[in-house]
Every structure is written in C-alpha cells, then in structure tokens.
N, C-alpha and C positions, 0 to 999 in steps of 0.2 A: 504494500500500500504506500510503502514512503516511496517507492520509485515512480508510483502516479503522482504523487504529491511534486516532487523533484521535475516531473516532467512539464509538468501545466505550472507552476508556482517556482523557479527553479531557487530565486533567494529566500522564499517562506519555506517553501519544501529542505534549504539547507538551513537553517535558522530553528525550523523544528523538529527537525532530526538529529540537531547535534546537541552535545552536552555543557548548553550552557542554559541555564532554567531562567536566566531573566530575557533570553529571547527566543527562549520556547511559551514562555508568559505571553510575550510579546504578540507572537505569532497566533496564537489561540486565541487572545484578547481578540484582536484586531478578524480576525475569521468569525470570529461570534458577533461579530460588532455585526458584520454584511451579512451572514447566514439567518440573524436575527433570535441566536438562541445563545445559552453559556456553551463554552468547547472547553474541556478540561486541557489543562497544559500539557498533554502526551500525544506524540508524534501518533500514535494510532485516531485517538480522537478526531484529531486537527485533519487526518488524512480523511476519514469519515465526513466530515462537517465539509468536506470540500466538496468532493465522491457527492455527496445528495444534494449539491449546489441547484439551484434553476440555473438557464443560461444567461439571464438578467445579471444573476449574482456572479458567474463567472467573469462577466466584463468589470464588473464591480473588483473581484477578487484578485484581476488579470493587472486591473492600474493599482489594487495593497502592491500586488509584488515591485512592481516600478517603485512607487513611492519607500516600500521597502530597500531595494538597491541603491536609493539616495541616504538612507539612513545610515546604510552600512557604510555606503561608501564617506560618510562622515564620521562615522565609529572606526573608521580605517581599515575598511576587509574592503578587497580591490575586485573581489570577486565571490562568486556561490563555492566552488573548491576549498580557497582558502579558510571556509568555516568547517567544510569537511574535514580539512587538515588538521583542524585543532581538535573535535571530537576524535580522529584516528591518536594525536601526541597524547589525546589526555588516556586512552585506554593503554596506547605503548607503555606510558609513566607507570601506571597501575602496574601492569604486569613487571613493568622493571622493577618496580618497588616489592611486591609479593615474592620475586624471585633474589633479591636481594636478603632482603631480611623472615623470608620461609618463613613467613604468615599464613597459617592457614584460615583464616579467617573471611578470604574472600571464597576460597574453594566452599567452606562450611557453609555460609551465607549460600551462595550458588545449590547448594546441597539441598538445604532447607525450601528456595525457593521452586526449584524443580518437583520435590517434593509434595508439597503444597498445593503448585499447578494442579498436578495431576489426580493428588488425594482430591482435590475441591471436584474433578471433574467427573471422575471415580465416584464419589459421591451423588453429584448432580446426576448422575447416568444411571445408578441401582437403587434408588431411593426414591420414593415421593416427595418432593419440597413442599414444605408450607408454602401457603400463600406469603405471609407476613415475615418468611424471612428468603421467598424468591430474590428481591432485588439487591438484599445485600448481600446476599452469595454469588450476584449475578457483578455485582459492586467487587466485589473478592478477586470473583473470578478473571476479570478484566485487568484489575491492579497485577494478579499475579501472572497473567498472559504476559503484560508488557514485560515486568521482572525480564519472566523466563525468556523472551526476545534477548533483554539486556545481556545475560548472561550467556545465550548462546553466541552472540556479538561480541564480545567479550574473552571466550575460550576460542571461537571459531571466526572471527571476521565478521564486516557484515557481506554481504550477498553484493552489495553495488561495490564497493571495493572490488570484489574477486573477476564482477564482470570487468572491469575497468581493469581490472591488471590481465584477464584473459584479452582484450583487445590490444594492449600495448605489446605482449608475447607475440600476441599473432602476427602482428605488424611489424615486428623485429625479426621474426622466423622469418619472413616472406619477403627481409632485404628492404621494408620499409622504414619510417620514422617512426620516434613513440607518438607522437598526435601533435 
C-alpha cells in the first residue's frame, strides 16, 4: 500500500513512510484535512484515507503533495529519496547498535510483537467476538499489523528498497548505468 501511496503522492507517500513521526503527523493531518475524516498517523492508515479518495479529493490531494515539496524543500530535503535515506540510516543505526552492544531486547520486542499478531488473529478466527469488544480487538489488531510490518522491515528490508536495488543490479549486469 505504501508503494500506491509513493506512486500518486511521491513527497506524502515519502514523508509517511518514513521514521520520522512529526511528518508522518504531518502527512495524516493534512490527508484528513481533504478526505474530510481523522487519519491516524500510520503509513497504512494514510495509505487507506488516500486508496478511498473521490477524484475531487485527488486533485485536492495531488496540489498537498506540491505544497508538501515546498515545505520540505524549506526543511532542507532536496528530494522524496532523500527522506527514504534517513528512515533506511535510522534502521542501519538500530541494527548497528543491537549488534554492537548484543541487546537483545529488540529481537524480544520483535518476538513479543509477532506473537501477539498472530495470537490476536488466532483468536479473532476460532472464537466468537463480543460485540462490545469487536473494535478494540479490531483496534489491536491493526496497531499490531503495523508492529509486525515494522519488524519484518526491520530484520528483512522493506520491499521498495529491494525492488530499487533489483533495478540498479539489472542495469549494471546488462552494461548499463545505476539510474
């Protein structure tokens, strides 16, 4: 879903996929503003709230990203990449640092969260749910989706990364440039 988001939105879609929470705030705010509802501050949300857009609110949503790129480009990011760049430095860091001082405390966290996913889903799926505690297992279950995204990002890349590094291989294999 972030790669729709990225595609139609290319500075909102990098702004709310990366790991900086005052312009993933941002980016949500200002998407609820034109959608006309609240958008929680998680890249899945924000990708949703775009995803059910009318075409009205795309052209609305199409000049946030413009006006977005003036912001940044006032905040000093020259470009949608370069915020990529710093959500990939801030994950490199993590791991450097867990590998450094053999903390296991992100593994366990990760441990816990997977866990969790799956027990809530495991749950929801052989069970009967009350009515009155549907939403907030549905509330749960969402929080720990994204988690479990996080942590598969986290141990494994994300997914845009590896396509972008399989284009630059190919292009090198084949006697071309990187891009």
């Amino acid at each position: 879903m972030s790669n729709f988001l990225k595609k139609i939105l290319p500075w909102v879609g990098a702004a709310a996929s990366g790991n900086v929470p005052a312009l993933v705030t941002m980016a949500a705010s200002e998407i609820g503003r034109i959608v006309g509802r609240e958008v929680s501050a998680e890249p899945s949300a924000i990708a949703e709230a775009v995803a059910g857009a009318t075409p009205e609110q795309i052209v609305q949503l199409r000049q946030l990203d413009q006006d977005f790129r003036a912001r940044m480009a006032e905040m000093g990011f020259k470009n949608a990449e370069e915020l990529e760049r710093i959500e990939a430095s801030d994950r490199a860091s993590a791991r450097g640092r867990e590998i450094a001082v053999r903390d296991r405390t992100p593994a366990l966290l990760a441990l816990l969260v997977i866990l969790g996913f799956f027990g809530v889903l495991t749950f929801m799926l052989l069970r009967a749910v009350p009515d009155q505690a549907r939403d907030a297992l549905m509330v749960m279950l969402g929080a720990l989706g994204a988690a479990f995204m996080s942590v598969v990002a986290y141990y494994f890349g994300s997914s845009a990364g590896s396509a972008r590094k399989d284009v630059i291989l190919g292009a090198k294999l084949n006697g071309g440039g990187a891009g």
